[in-house]
DRENTORKOL-3810 file (N, C-alpha, C; in nm, 4 decimals):
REM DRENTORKOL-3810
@n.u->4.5178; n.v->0.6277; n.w->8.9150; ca.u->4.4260; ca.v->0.5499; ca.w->8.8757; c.u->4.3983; c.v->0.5079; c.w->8.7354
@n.u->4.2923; n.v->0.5061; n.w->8.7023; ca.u->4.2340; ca.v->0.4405; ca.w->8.6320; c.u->4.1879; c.v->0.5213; c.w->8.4894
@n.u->4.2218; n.v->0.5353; n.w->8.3636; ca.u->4.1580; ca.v->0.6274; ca.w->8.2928; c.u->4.1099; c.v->0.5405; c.w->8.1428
@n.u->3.9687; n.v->0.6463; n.w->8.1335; ca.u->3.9094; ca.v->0.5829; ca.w->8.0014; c.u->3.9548; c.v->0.6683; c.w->7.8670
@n.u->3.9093; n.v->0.6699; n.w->7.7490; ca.u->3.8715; ca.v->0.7137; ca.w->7.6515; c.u->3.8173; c.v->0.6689; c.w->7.5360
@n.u->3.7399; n.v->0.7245; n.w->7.4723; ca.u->3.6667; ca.v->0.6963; ca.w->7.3518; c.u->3.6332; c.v->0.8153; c.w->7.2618
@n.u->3.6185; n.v->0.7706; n.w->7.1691; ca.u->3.6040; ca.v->0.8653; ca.w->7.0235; c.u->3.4349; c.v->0.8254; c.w->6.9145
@n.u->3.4296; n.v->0.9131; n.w->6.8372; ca.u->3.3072; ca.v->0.9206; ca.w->6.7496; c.u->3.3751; c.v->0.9353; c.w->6.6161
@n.u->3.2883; n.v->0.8863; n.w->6.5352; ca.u->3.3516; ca.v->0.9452; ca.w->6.4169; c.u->3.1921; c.v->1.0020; c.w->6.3433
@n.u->3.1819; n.v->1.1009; n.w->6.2732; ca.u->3.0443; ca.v->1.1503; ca.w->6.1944; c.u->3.0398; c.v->1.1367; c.w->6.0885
@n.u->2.9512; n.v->1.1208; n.w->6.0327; ca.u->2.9683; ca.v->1.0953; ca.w->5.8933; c.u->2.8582; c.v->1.2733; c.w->5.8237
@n.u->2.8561; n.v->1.2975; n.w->5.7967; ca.u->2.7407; ca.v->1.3706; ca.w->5.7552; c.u->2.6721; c.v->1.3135; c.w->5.6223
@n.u->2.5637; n.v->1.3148; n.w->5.6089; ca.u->2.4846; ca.v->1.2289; ca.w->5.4540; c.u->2.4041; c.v->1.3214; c.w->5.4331
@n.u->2.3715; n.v->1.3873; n.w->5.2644; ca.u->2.2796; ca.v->1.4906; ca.w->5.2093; c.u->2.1491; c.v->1.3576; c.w->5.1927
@n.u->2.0719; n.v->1.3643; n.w->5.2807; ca.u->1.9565; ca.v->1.2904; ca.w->5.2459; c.u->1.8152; c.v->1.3978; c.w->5.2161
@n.u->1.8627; n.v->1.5080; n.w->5.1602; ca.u->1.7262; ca.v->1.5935; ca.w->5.0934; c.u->1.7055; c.v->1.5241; c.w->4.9454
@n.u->1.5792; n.v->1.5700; n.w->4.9578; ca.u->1.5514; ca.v->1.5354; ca.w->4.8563; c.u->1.6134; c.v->1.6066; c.w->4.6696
@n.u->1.5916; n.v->1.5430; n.w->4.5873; ca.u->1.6665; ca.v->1.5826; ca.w->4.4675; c.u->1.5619; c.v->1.6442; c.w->4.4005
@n.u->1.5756; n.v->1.7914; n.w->4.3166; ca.u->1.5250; ca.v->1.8652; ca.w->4.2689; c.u->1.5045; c.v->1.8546; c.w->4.1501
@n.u->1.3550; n.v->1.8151; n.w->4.0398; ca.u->1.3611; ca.v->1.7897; ca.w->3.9490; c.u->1.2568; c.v->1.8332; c.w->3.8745
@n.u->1.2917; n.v->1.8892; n.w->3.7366; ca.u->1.1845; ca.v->2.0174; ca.w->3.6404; c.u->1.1844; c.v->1.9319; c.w->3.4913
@n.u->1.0570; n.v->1.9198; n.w->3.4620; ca.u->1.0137; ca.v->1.8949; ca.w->3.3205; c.u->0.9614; c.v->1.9458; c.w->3.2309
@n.u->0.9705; n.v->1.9915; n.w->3.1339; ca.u->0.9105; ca.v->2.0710; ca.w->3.0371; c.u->0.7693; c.v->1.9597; c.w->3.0339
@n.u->0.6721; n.v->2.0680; n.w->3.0613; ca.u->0.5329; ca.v->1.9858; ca.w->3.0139; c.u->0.4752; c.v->1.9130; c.w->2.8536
@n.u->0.5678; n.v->2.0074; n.w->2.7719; ca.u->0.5343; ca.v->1.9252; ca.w->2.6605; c.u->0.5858; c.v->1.9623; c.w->2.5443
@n.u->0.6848; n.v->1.9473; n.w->2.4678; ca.u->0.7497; ca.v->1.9269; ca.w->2.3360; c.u->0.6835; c.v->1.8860; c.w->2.2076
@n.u->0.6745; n.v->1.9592; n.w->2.1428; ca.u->0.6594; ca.v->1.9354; ca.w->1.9826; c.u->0.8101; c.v->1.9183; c.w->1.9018
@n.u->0.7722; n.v->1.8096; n.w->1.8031; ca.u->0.8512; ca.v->1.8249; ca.w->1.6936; c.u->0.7861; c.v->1.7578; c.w->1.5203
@n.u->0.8381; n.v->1.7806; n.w->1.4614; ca.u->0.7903; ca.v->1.7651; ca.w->1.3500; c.u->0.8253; c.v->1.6294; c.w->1.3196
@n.u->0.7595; n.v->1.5306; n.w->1.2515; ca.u->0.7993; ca.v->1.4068; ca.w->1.2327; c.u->0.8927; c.v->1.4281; c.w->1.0553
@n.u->0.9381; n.v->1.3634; n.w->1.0424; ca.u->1.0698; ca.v->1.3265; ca.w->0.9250; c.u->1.0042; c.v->1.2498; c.w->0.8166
@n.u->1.0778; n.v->1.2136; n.w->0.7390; ca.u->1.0094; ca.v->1.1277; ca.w->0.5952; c.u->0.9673; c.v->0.9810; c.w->0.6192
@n.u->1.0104; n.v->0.9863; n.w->0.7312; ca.u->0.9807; ca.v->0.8291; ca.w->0.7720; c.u->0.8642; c.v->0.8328; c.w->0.9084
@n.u->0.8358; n.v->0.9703; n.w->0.9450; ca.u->0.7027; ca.v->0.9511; ca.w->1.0335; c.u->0.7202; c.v->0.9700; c.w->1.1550
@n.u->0.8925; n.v->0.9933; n.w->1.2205; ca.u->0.9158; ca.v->0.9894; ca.w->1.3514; c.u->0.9719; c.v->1.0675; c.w->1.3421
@n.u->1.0386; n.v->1.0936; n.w->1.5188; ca.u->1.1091; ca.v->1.2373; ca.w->1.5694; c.u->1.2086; c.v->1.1418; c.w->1.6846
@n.u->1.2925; n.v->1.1935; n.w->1.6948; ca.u->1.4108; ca.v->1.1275; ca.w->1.8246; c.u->1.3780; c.v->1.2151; c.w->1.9439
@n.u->1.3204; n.v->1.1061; n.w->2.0459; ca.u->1.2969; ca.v->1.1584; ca.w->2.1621; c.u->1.4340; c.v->1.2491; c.w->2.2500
@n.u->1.3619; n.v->1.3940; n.w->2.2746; ca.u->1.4325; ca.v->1.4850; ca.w->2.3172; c.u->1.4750; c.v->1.4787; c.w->2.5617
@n.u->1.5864; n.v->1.4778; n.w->2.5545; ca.u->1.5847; ca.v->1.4778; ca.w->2.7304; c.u->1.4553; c.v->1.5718; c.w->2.7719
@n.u->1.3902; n.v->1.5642; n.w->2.8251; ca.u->1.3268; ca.v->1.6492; ca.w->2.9201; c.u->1.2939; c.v->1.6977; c.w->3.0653
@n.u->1.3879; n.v->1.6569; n.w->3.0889; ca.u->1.3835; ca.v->1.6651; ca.w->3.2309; c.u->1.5251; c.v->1.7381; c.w->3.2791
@n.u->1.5558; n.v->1.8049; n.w->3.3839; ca.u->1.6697; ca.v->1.8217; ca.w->3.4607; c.u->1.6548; c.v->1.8211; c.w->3.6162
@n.u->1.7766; n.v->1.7760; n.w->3.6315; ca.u->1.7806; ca.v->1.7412; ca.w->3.7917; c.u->1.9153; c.v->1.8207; c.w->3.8553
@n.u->1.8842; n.v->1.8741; n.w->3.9962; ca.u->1.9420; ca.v->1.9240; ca.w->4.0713; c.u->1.9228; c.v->1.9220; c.w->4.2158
@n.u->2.0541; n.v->1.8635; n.w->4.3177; ca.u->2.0355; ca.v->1.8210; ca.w->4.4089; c.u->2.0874; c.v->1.9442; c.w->4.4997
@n.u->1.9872; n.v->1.9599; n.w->4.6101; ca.u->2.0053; ca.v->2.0421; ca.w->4.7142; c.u->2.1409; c.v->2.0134; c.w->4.8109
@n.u->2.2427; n.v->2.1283; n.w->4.8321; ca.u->2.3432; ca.v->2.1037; ca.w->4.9377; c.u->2.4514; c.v->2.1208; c.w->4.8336
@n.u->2.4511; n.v->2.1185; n.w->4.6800; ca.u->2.5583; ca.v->2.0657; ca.w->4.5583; c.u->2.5988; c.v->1.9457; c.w->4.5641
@n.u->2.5582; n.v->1.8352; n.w->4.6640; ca.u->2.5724; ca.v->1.6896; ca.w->4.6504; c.u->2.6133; c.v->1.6615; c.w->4.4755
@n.u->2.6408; n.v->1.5932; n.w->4.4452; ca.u->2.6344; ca.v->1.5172; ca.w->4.3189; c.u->2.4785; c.v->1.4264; c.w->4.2711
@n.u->2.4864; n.v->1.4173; n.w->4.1847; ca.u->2.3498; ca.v->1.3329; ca.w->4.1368; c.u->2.4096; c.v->1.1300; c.w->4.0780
@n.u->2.3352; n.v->1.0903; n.w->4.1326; ca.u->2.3816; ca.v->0.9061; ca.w->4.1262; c.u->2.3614; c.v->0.9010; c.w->4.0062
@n.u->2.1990; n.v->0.8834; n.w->3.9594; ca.u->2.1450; ca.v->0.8587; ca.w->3.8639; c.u->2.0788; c.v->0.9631; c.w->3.8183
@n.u->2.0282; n.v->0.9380; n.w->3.6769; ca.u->1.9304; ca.v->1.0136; ca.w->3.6040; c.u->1.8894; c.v->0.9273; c.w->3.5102
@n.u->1.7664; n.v->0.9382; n.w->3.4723; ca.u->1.7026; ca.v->0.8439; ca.w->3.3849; c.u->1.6121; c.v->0.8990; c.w->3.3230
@n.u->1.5770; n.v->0.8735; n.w->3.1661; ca.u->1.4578; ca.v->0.9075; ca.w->3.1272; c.u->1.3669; c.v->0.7760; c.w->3.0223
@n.u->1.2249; n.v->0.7634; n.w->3.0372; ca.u->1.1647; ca.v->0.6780; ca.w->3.0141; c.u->1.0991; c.v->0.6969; c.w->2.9365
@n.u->1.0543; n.v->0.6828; n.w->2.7779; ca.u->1.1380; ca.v->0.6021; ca.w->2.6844; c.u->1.2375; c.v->0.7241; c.w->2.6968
@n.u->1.4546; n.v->0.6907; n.w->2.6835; ca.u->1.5377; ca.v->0.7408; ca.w->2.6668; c.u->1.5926; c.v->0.7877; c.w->2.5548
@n.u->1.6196; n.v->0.9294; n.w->2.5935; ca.u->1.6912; ca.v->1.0544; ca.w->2.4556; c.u->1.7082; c.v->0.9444; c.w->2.3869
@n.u->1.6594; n.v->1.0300; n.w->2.2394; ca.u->1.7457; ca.v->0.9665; ca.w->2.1254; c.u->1.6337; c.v->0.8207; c.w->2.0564
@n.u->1.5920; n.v->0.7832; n.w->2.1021; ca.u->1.5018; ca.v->0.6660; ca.w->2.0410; c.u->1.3976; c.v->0.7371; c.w->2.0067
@n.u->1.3195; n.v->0.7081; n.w->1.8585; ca.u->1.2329; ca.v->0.7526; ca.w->1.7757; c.u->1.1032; c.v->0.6787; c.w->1.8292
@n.u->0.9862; n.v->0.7619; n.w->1.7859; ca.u->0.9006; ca.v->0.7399; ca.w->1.7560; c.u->0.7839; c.v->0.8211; c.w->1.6620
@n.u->0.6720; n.v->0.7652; n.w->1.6573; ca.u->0.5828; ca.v->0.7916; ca.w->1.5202; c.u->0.5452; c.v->0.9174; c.w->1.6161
@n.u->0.4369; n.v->0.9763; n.w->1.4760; ca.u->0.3606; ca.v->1.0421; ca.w->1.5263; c.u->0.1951; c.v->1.0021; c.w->1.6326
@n.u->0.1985; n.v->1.1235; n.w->1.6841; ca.u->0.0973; ca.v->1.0890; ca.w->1.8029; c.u->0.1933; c.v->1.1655; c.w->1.9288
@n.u->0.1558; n.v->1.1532; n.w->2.0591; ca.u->0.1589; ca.v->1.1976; ca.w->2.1681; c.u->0.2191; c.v->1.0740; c.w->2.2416
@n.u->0.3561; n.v->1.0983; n.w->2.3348; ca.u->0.4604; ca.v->0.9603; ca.w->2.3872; c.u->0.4701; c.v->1.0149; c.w->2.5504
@n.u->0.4047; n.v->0.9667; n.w->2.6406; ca.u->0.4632; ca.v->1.0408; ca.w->2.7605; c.u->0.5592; c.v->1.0162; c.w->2.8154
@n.u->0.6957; n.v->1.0774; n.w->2.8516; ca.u->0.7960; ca.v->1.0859; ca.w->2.9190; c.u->0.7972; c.v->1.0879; c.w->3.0503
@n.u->0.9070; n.v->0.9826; n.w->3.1409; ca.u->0.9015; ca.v->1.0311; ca.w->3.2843; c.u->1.0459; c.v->1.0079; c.w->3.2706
@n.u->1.0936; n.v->1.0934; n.w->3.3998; ca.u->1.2567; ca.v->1.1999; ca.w->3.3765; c.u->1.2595; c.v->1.1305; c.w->3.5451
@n.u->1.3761; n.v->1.1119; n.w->3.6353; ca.u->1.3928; ca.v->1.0631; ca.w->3.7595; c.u->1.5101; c.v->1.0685; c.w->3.7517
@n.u->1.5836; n.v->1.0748; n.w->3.9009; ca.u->1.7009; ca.v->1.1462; ca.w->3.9373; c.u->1.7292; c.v->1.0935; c.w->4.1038
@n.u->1.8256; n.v->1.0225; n.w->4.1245; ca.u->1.8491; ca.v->1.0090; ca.w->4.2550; c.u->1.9746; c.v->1.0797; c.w->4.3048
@n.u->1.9847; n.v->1.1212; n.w->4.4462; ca.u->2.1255; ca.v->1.1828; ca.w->4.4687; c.u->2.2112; c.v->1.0688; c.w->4.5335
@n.u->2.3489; n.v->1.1111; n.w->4.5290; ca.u->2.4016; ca.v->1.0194; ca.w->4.5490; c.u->2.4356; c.v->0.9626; c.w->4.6766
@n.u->2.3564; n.v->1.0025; n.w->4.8019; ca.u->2.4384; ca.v->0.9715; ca.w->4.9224; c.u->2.2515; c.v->0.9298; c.w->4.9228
@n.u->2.2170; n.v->0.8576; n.w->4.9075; ca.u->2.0714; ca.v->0.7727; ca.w->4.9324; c.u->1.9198; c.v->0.8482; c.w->4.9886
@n.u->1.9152; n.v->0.9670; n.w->4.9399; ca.u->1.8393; ca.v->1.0530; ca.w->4.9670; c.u->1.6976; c.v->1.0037; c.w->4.8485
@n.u->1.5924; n.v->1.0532; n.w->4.9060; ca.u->1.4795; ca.v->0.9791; ca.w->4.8203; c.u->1.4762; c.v->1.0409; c.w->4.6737
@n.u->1.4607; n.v->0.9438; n.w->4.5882; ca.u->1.4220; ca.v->0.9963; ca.w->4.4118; c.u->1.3658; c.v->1.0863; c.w->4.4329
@n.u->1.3202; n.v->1.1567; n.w->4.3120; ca.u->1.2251; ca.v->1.2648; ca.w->4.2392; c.u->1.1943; c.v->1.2122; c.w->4.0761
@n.u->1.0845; n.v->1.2650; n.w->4.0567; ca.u->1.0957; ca.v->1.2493; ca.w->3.9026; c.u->0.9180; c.v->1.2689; c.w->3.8862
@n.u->0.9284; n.v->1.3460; n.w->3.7589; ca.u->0.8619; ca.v->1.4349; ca.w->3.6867; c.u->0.8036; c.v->1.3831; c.w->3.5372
@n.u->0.7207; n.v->1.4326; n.w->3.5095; ca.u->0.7091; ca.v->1.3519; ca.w->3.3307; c.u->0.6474; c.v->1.4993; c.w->3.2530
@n.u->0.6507; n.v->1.4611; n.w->3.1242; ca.u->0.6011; ca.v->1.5518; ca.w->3.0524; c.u->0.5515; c.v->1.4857; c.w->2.8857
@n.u->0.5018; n.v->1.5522; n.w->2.8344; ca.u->0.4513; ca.v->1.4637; ca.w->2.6754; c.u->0.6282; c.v->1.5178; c.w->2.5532
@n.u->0.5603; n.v->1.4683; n.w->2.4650; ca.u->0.6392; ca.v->1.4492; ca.w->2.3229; c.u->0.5112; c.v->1.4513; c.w->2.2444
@n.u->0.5080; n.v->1.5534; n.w->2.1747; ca.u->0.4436; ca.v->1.5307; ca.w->2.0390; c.u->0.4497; c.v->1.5621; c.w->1.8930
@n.u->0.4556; n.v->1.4705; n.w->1.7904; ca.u->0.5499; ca.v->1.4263; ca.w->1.6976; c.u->0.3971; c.v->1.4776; c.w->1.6054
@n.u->0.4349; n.v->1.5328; n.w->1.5102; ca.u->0.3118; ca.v->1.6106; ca.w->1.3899; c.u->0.4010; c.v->1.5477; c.w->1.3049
@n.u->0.2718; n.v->1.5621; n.w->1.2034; ca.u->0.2945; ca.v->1.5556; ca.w->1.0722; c.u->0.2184; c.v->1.6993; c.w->0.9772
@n.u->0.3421; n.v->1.7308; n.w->0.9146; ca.u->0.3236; ca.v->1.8679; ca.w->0.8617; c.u->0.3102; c.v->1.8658; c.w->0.6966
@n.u->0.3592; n.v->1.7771; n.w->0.6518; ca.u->0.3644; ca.v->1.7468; ca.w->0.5118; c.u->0.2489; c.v->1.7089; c.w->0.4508
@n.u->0.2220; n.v->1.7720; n.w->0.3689; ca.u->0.0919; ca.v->1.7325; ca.w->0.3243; c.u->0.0495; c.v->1.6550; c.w->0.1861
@n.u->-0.0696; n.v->1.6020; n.w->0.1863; ca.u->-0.0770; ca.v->1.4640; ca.w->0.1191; c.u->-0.0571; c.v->1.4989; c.w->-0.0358
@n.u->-0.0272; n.v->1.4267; n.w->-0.1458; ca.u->0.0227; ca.v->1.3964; ca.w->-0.2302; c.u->-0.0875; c.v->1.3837; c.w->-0.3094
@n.u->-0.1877; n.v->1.4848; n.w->-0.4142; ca.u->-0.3147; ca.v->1.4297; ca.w->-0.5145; c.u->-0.2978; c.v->1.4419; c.w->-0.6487
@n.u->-0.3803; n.v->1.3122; n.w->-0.7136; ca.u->-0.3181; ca.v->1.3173; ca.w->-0.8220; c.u->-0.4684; c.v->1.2890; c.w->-0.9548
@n.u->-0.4969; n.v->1.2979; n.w->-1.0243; ca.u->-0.6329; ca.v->1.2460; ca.w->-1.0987; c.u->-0.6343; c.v->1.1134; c.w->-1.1586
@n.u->-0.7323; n.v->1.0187; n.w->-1.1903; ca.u->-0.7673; ca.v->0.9531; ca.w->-1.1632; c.u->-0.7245; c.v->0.8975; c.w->-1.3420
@n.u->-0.7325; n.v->0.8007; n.w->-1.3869; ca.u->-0.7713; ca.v->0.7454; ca.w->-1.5568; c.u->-0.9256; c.v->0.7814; c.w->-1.5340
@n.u->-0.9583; n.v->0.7575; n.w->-1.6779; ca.u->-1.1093; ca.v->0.7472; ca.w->-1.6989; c.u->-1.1795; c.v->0.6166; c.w->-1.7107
@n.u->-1.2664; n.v->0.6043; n.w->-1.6647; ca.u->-1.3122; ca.v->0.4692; ca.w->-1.6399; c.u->-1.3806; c.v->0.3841; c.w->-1.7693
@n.u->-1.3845; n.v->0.2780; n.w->-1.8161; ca.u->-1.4404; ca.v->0.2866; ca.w->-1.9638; c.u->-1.5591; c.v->0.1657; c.w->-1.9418
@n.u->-1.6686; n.v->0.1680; n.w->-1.9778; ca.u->-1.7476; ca.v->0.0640; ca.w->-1.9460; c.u->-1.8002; c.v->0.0118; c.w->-2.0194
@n.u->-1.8945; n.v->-0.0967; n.w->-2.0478; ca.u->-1.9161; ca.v->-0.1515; ca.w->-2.1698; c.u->-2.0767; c.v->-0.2356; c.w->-2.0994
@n.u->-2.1542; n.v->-0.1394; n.w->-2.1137; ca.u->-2.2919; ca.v->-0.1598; ca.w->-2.0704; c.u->-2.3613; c.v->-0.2962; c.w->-2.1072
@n.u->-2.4687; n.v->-0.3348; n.w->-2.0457; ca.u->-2.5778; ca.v->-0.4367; ca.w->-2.1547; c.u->-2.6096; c.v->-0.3900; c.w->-2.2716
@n.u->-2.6259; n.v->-0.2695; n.w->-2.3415; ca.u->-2.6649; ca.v->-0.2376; ca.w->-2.4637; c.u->-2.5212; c.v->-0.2312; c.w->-2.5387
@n.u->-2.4387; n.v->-0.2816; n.w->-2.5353; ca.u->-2.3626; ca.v->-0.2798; ca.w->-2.5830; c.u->-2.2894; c.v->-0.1489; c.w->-2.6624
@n.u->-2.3353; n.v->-0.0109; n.w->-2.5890; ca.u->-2.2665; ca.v->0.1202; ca.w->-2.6345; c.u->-2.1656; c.v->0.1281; c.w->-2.5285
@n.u->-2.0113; n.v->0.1277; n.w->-2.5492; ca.u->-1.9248; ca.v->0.0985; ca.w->-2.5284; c.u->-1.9010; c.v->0.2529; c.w->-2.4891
@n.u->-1.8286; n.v->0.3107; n.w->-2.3798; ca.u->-1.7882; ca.v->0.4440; ca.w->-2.3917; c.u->-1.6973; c.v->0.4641; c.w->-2.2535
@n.u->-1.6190; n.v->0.5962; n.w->-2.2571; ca.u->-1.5160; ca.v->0.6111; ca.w->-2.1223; c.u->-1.5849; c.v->0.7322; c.w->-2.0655
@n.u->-1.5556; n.v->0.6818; n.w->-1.9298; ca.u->-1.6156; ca.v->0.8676; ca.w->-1.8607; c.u->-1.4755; c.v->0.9041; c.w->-1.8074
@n.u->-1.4972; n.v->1.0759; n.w->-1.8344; ca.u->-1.3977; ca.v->1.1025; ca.w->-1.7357; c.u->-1.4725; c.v->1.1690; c.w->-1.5756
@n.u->-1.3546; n.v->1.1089; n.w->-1.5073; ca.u->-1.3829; ca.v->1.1302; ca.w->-1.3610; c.u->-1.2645; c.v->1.2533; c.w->-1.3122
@n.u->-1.2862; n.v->1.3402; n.w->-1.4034; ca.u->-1.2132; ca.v->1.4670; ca.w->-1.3388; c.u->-1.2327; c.v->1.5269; c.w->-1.1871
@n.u->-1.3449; n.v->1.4585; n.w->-1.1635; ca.u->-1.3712; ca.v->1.5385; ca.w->-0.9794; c.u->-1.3482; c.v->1.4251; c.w->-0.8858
@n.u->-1.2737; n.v->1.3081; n.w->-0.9317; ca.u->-1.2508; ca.v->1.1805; ca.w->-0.8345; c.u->-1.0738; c.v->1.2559; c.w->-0.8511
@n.u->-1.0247; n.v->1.2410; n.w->-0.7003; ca.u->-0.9001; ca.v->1.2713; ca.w->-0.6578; c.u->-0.8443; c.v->1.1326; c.w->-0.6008
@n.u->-0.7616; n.v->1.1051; n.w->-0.5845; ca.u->-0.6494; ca.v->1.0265; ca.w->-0.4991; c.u->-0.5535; c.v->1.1129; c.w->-0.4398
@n.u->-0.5805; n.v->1.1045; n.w->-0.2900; ca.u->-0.4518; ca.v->1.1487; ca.w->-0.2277; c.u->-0.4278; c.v->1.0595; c.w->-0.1606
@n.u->-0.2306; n.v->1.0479; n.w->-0.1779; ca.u->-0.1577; ca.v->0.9492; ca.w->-0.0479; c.u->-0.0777; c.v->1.0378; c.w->0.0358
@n.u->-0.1169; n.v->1.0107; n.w->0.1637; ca.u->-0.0269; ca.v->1.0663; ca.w->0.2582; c.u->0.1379; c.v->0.9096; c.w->0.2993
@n.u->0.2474; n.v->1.0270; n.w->0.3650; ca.u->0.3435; ca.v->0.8682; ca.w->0.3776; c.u->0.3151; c.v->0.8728; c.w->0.5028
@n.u->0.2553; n.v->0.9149; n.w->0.5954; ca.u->0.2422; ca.v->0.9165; ca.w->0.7762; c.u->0.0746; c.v->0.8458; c.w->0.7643
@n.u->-0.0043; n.v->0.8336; n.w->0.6877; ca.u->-0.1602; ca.v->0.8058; ca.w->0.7039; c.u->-0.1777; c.v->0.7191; c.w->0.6119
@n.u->-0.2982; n.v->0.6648; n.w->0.6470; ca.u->-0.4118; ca.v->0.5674; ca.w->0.5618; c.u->-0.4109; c.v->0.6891; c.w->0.4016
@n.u->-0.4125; n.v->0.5725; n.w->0.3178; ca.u->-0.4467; ca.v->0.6774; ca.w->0.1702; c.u->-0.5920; c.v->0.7610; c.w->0.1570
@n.u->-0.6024; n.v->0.8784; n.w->0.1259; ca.u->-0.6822; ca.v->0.9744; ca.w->0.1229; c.u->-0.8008; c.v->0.9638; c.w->-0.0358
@n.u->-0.9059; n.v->0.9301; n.w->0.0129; ca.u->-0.9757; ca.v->0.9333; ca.w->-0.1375; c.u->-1.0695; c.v->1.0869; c.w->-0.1129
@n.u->-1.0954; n.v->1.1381; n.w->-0.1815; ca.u->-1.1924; ca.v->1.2777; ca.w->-0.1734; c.u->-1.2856; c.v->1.2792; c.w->-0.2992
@n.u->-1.4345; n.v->1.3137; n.w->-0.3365; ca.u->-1.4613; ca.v->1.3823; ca.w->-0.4349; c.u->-1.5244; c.v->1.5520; c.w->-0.4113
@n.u->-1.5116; n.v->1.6339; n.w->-0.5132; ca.u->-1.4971; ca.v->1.7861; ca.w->-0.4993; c.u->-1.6173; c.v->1.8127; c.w->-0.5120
END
């Protein structure tokens, strides 16, 4: 008689999800110019040892910014179409250097009575910071 056959083929696909850790928050010191080069923070690791597709980080390693606080988000897909992950954490960029003071001239004035004279302003300071608005103080 009569005979059939047929076949399957399987594929197997890692569709777990991808495993991903961020440091909550980084310091660095800002430079002479006020910024720090954004550091990776994030790592990714996919369940099964799959491989990883992508990885991304937002703003990406290596690009500067000022001081202040920059939040980072870190994301990671695996490669056989399993759902993203992704994590964030801060950047924060100090300024450690401290401001620059210096004393003042003396001021010289020349009144309505015409007694002409200079004061000194020994307790008037000027400080400039290079990361801030210029610093005036008196003591």
């Amino acid at each position: 008689g009569n005979t059939a056959s047929c076949s399957t083929i399987f594929s197997v696909r890692q569709l777990l999800a991808v495993a991903v850790r961020c440091s909550p928050s980084i310091e660095a010191v800002a430079d002479e110019n006020c910024e720090a080069a954004i550091p990776m923070i994030g790592e990714a690791r996919s369940t099964c040892g799959a491989q990883l597709s992508t990885q991304n980080q937002f703003p990406p390693p290596g690009n500067r910014v000022g001081t202040g606080e920059t939040n980072l988000t870190f994301s990671a897909l695996g490669r056989n179409g399993g759902p993203p992950a992704s994590c964030s954490g801060g950047f924060i960029v100090t300024d450690v250097t401290p401001p620059e003071q210096s004393n003042q001239d003396p001021i010289c004035l020349w009144p309505p009575n015409n007694n002409f004279y200079c004061e000194s302003l020994s307790t008037l300071f000027q400080g400039t910071d290079n990361c801030d608005d210029p610093i005036i103080s008196y003591a």
